[in-house]
C-alpha positions as a Python dict, from the first residue, in 0.01 Angstrom:
ca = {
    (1, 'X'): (0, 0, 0),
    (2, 'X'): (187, -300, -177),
    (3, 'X'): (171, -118, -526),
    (4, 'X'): (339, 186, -331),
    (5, 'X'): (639, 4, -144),
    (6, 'X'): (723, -211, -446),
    (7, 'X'): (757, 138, -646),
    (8, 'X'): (935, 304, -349),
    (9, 'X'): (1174, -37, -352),
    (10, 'X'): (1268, 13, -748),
    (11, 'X'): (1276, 426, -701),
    (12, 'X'): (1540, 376, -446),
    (13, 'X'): (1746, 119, -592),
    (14, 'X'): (1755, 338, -903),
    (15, 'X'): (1813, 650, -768),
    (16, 'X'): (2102, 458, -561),
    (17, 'X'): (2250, 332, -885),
    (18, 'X'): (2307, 651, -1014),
    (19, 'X'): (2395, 830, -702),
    (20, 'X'): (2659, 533, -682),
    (21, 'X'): (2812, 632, -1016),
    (22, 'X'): (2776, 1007, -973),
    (23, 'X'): (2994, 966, -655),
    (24, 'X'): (3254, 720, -847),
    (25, 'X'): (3290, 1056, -1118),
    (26, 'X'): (3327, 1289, -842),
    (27, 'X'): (3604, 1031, -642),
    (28, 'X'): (3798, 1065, -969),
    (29, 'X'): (3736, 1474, -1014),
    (30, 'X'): (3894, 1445, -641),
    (31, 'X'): (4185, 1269, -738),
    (32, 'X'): (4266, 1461, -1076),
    (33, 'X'): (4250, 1791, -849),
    (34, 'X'): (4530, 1678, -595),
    (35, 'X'): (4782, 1696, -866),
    (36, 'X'): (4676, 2019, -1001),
    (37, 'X'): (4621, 2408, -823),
    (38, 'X'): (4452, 2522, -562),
    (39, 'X'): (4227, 2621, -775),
    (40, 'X'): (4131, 2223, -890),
    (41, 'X'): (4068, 2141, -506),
    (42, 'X'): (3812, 2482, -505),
    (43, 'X'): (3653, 2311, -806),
    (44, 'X'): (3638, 1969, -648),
    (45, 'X'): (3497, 2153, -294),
    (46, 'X'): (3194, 2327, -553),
    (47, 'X'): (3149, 1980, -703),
    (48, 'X'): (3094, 1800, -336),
    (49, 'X'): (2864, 2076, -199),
    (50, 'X'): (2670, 2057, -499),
    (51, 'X'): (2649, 1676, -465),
    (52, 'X'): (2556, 1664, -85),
    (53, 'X'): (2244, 1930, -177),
    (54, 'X'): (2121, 1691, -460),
    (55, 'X'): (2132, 1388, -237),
    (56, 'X'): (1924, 1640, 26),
    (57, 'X'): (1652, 1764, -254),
    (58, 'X'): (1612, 1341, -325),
    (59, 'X'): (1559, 1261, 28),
    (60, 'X'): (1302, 1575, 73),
    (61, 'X'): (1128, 1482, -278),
    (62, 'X'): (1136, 1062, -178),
    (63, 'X'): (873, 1183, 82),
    (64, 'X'): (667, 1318, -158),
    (65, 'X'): (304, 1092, -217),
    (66, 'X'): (390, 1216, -616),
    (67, 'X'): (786, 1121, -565),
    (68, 'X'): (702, 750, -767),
    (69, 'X'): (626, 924, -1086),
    (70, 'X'): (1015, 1065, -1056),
    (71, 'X'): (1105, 721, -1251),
    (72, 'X'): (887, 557, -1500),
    (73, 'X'): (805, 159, -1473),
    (74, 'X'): (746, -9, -1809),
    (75, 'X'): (376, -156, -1796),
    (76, 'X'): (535, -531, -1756),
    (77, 'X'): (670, -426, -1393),
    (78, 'X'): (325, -214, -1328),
    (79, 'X'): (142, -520, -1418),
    (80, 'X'): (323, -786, -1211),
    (81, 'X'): (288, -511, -907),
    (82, 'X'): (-119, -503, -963),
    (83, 'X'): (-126, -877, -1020),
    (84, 'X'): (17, -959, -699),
    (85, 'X'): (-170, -666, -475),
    (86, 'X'): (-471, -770, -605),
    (87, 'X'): (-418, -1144, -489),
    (88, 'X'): (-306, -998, -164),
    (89, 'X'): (31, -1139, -188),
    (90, 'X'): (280, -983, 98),
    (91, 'X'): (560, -711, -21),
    (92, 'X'): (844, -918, -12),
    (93, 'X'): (640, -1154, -274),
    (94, 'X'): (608, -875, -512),
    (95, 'X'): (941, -781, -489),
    (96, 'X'): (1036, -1157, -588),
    (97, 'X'): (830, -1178, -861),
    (98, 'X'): (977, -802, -997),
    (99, 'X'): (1291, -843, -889),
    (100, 'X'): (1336, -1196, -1060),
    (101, 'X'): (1688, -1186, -1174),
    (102, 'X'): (1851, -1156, -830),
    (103, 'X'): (1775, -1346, -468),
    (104, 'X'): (1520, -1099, -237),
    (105, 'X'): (1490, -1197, 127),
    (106, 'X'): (1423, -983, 445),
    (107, 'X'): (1602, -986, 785),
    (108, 'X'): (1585, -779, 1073),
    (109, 'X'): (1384, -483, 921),
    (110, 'X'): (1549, -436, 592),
    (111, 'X'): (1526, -591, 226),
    (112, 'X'): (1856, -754, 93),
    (113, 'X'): (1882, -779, -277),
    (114, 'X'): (2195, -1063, -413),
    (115, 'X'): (2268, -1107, -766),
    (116, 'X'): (2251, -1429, -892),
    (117, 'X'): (2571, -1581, -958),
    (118, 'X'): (2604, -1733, -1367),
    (119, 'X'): (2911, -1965, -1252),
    (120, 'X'): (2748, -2115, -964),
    (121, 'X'): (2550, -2425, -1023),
    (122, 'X'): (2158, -2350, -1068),
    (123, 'X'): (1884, -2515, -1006),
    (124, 'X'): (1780, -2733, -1205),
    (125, 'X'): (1439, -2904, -1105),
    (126, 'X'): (1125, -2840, -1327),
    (127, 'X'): (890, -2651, -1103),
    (128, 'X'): (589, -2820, -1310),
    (129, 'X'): (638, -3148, -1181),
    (130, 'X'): (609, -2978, -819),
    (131, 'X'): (329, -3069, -679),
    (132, 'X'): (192, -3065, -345),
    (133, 'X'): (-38, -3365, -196),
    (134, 'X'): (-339, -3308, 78),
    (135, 'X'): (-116, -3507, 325),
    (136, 'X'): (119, -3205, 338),
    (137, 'X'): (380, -3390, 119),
    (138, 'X'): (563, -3266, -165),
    (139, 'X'): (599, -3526, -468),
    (140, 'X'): (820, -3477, -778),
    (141, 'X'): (735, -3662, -1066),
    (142, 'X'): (1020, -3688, -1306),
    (143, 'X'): (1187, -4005, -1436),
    (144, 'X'): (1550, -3845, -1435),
    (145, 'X'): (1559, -3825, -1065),
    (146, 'X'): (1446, -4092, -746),
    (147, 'X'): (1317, -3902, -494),
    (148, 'X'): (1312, -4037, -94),
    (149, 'X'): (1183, -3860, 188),
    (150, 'X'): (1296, -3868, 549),
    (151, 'X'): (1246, -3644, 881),
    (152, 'X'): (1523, -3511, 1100),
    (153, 'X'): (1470, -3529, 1483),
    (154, 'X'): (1630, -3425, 1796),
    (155, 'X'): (1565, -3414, 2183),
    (156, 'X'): (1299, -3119, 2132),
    (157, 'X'): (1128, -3433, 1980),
    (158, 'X'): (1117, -3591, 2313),
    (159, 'X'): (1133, -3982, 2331),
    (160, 'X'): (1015, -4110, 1952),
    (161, 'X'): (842, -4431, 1973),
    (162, 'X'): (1014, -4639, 1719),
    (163, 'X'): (841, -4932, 1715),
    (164, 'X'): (509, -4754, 1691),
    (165, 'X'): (639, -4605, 1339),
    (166, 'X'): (758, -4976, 1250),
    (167, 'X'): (429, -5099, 1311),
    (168, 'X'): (218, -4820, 1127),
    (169, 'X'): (453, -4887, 808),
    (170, 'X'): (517, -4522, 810),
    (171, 'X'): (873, -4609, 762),
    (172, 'X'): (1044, -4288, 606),
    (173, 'X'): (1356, -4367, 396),
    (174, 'X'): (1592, -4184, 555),
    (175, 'X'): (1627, -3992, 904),
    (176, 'X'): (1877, -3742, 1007),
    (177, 'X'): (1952, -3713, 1370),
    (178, 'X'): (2093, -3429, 1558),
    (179, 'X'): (2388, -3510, 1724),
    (180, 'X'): (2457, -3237, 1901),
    (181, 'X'): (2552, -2851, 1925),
    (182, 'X'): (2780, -2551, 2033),
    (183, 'X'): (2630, -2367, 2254),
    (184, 'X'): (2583, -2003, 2033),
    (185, 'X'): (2619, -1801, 2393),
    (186, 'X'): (2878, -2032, 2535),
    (187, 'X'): (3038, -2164, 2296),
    (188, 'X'): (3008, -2514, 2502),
    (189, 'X'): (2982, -2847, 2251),
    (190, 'X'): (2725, -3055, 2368),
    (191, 'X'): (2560, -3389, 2260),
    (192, 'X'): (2184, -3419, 2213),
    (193, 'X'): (2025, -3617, 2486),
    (194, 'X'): (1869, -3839, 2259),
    (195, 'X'): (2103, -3924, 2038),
    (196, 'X'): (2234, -4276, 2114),
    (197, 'X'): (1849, -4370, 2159),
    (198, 'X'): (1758, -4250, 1844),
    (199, 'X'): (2020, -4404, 1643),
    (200, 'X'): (1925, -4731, 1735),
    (201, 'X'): (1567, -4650, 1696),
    (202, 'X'): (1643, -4551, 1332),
    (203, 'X'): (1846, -4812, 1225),
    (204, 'X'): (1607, -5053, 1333),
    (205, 'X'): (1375, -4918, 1113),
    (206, 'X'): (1587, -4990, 819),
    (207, 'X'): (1602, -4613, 703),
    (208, 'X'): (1910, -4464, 602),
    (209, 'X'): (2074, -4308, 885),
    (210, 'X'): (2251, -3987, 952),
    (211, 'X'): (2382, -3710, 1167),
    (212, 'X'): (2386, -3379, 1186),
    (213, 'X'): (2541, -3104, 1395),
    (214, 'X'): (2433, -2714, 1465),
    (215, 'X'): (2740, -2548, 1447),
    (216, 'X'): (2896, -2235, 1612),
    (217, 'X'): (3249, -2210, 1555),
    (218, 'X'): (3410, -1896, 1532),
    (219, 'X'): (3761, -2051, 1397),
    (220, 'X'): (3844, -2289, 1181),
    (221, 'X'): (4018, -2504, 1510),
    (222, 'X'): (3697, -2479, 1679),
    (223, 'X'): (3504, -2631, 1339),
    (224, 'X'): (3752, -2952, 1324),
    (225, 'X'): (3710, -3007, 1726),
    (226, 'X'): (3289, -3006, 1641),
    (227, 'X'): (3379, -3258, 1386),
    (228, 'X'): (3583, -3439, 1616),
    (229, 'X'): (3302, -3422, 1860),
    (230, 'X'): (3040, -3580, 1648),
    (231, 'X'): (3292, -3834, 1521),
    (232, 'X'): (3353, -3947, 1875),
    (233, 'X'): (2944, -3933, 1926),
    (234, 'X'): (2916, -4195, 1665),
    (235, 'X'): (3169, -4416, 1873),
    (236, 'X'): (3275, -4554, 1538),
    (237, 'X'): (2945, -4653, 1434),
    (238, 'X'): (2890, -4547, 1020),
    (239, 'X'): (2627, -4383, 929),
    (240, 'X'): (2489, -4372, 579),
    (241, 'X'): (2414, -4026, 455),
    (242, 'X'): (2673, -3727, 427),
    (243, 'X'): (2756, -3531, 767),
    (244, 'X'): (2522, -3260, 787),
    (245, 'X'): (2648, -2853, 931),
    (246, 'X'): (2351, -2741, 1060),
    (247, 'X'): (2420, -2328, 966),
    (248, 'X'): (2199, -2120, 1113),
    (249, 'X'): (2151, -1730, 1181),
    (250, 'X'): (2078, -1711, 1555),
    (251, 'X'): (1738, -1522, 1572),
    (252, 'X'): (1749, -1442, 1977),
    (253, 'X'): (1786, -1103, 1978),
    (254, 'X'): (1881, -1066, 2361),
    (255, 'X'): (2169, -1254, 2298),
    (256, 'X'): (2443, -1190, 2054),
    (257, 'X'): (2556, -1487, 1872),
    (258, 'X'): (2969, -1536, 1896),
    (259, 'X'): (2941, -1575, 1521),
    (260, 'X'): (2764, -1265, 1468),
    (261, 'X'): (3081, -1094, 1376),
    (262, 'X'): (3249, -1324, 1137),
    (263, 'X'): (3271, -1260, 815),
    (264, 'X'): (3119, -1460, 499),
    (265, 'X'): (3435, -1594, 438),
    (266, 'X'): (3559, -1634, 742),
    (267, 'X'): (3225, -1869, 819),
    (268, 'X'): (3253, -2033, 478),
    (269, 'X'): (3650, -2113, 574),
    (270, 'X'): (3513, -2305, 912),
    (271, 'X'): (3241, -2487, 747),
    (272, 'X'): (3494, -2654, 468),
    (273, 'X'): (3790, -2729, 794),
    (274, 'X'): (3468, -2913, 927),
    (275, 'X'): (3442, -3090, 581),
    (276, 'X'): (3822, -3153, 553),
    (277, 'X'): (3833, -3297, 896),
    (278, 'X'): (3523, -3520, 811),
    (279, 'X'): (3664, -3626, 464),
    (280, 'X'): (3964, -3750, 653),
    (281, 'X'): (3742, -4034, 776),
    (282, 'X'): (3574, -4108, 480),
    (283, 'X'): (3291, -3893, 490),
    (284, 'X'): (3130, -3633, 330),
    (285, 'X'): (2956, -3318, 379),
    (286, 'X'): (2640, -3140, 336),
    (287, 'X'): (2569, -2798, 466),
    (288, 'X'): (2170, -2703, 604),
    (289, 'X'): (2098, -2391, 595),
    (290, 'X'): (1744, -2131, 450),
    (291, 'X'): (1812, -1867, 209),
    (292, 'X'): (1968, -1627, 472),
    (293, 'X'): (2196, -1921, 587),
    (294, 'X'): (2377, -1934, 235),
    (295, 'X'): (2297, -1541, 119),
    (296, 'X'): (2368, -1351, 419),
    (297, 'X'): (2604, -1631, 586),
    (298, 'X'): (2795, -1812, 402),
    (299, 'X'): (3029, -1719, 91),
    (300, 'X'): (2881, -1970, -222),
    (301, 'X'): (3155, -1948, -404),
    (302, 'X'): (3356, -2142, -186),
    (303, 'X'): (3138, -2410, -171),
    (304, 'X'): (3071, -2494, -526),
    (305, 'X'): (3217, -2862, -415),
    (306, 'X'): (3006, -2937, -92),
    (307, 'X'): (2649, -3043, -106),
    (308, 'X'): (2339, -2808, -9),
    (309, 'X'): (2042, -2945, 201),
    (310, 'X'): (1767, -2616, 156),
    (311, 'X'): (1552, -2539, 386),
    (312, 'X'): (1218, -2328, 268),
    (313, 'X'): (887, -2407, 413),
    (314, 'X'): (573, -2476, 177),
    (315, 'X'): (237, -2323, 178),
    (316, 'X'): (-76, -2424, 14),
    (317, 'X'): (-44, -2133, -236),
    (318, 'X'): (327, -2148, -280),
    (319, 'X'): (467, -2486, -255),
    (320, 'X'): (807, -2416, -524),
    (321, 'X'): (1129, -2377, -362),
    (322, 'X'): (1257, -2022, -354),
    (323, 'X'): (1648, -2066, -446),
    (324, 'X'): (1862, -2028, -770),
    (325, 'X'): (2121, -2222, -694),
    (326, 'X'): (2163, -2646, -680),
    (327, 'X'): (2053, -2837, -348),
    (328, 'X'): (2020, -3229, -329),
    (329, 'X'): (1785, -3221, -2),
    (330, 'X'): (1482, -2998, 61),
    (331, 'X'): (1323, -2979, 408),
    (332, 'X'): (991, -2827, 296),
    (333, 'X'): (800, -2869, 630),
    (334, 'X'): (830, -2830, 1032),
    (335, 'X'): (494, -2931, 1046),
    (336, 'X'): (478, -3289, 973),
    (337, 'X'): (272, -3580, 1126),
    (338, 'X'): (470, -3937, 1155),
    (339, 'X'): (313, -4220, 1391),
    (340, 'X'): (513, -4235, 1719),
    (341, 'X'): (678, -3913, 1778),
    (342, 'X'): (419, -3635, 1971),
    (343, 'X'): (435, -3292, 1798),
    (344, 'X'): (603, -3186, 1460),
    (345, 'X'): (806, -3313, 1287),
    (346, 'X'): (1076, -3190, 970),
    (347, 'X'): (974, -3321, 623),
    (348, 'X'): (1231, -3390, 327),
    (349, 'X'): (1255, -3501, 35),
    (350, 'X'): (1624, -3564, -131),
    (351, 'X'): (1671, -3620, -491),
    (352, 'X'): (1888, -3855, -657),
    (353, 'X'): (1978, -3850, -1025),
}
């Protein structure tokens, strides 16, 4: 079944291609005949008709069990689809591996293919010196970078024992807290009710300390008052690490996000008047977010100058980040174990060069 979706997948984007350019010659017949006799528009009508029957015979023959042999695959693509059925690998893992010069993800029902930008920054770690360690963590061994690790926590945490984590030595280098969010139904800011108590907490640890908010702003006034909200949670306090925009696509699907209809731009625009208001008091930004968060989201473009912190979960049998463009942090668990706090727990590790 895998070997037959992955060929239906390439079929369709090929036979879209050139349905894509047959309608660009016919939009230009169209034009050419305005300007001439009736007789050029009665040409142009014959052209249409015959182009809406072809689409109809592609659709009728795309049902067809024998419609894959209507384009040829080269025996590299054939192989890599075999390879990957036979290891029992899902769809949308084929289509990575055959698909590997653009950015495949899923979301509600359908495949989204994004070419992979050349100007944008790539990424640039060497996935040999991944590894992944029985404890769940992922190590990096390369002398060009330092690599730290740290967890993230909020209220759905419930009350972390921080001296229990002092006293196991389990001290992570680094912890992020949630400061808050805007409410994605409301549109309500409001602080996380363990904020205060687990700043403290973390700074007595000696870890490196920062912030981070989930935003919802649906204008670039409403991202600078969520940066003035989190300023005025840290009551002047500094934290060490770069503000981090929690970016999210809203996955409740009995509730429509207020974000839901803004553009990528238009989101991209609110997340850098959060990072101009933020720079104004001498900090800077980085923006969380998965691959949907800065594919289907966000505008990367525009944000070439602000820091990424990638979020893609690791599994036994695929622990390598799935992104082509640069990131500094990479949360590659939800599942992690520390000593005083009950439950899960987010695992990252940042690199520094």
């Amino acid at each position: 079944m895998c070997v037959i979706l992955a060929i239906s997948a390439i079929r369709y984007q090929r036979e879209n291609a050139r349905l894509m350019q047959k309608n660009e010659e016919l939009q230009i017949s169209l034009s050419q005949a305005e300007s001439t006799a009736e007789a050029g528009a009665e040409t142009a009508a014959v052209e249409t008709e015959a182009l809406v029957a072809e689409e109809e015979v592609i659709s009728e023959t795309a049902d067809r069990d024998d419609a894959a042999e209507m384009v040829p695959l080269d025996d590299r693509t054939l192989g890599t689809i075999r390879a990957y059925a036979e290891q029992g690998k899902s769809f949308l893992a084929t289509l990575k591996a055959v698909f590997s010069d653009q950015f495949v993800f899923a979301d509600e029902g359908r495949f989204y293919f994004r070419d992979i930008d050349p100007a944008l920054r790539p990424y640039s770690y060497d996935n040999s010196k991944i590894s992944l360690g029985s404890d769940g963590f992922i190590s990096y061994d390369d002398d060009e970078y330092d690599t730290s690790y740290g967890i993230d926590v909020s209220q759905h945490n419930d009350v972390i024992d921080w001296e229990a984590m002092k006293e196991s030595g389990s001290i992570p280098d680094f912890v992020y807290i949630r400061a808050g969010i805007r409410g994605y139904g409301s549109g309500k800011l409001v602080a996380d009710t363990q904020v205060s108590a687990n700043l403290a907490g973390a700074r007595e640890l000696g870890s490196e300390v920062g912030v981070y908010f989930v935003t919802q702003a649906v204008t670039e006034e409403e991202a600078r008052e969520e940066a003035q909200f989190v300023l005025e949670t840290l009551s002047g306090n500094k934290v060490d690490l770069p503000i981090a925009l929690d970016v999210e696509k809203v996955e409740d699907f009995e509730t429509v996000p207020r974000t839901k209809s803004l553009s990528a731009q238009e989101y991209t625009r609110n997340v850098l008047a959060f990072a101009d208001e933020m720079k104004k008091e001498g900090y800077e930004t980085i923006i969380y977010g998965n691959g949907k968060t800065f594919m289907l989201l966000l505008d990367m473009t525009m944000l070439e100058d602000v820091d990424k912190w990638f979020a893609d979960y690791v599994a036994e049998d695929d622990y390598i980040p799935y992104f082509p463009y640069d990131f500094s942090i990479w949360q590659f668990s939800c599942k992690g174990s520390v000593p005083g706090v009950s439950g899960d727990v987010d695992l990252n590790i940042r690199f520094n060069q």
